[in-house]
C-alpha positions in Angstrom: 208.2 196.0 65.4 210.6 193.0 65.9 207.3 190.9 66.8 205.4 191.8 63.3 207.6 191.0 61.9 207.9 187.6 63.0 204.1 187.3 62.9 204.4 188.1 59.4 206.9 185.7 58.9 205.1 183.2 60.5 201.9 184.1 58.5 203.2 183.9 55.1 205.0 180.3 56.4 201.8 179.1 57.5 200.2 180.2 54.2 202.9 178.2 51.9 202.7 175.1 54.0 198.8 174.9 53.6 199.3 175.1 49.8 202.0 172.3 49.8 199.3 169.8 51.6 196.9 171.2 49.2 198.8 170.5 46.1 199.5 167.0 47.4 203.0 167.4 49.6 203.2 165.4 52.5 203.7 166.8 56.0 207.3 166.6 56.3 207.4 168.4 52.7 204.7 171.1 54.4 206.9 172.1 57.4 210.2 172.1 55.4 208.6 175.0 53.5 206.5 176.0 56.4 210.2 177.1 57.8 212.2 178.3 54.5 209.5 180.2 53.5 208.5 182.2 56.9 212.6 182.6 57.5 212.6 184.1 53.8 209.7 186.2 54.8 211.6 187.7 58.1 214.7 188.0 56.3 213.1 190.1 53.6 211.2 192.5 55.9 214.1 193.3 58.3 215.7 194.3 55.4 213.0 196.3 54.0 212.6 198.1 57.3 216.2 198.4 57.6 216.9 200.1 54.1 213.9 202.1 55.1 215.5 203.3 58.4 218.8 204.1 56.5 216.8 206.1 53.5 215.2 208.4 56.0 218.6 209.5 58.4 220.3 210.6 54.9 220.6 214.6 54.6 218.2 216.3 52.1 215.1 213.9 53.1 211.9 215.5 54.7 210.9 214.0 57.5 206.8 214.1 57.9 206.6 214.6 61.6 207.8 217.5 63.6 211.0 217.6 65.3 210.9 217.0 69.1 211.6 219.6 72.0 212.5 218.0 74.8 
């Protein structure tokens, strides 16, 4: 999960830098944003998956799958 996320992050980055160069940013401009942006973008998913993670362990919350024997 740790690696989609970064994918993701690295995705989104990729995607901002190409529309700096296309709106008329130079390189240096283009890989300044390339790395905010895809940081931003990890940031805000490990957080997303983290409230998610915290959301389902709280009492009262049906969990979809079936509880495990083992």
């Amino acid at each position: 999960m740790i690696v989609g996320i970064i994918l993701v992050g690295g995705v989104i980055g990729i995607l901002a830098a190409g529309a700096a160069l296309v709106l008329g940013q130079g390189v240096w401009m283009a890989l300044l944003v390339y790395s905010g942006t895809g940081t931003l973008a990890v940031l805000v998913c490990a957080g997303l998956v983290a409230l998610r993670a915290d959301r389902a362990a709280q009492p009262g919350t049906r969990s979809l799958t079936r509880p495990q024997r083992g």
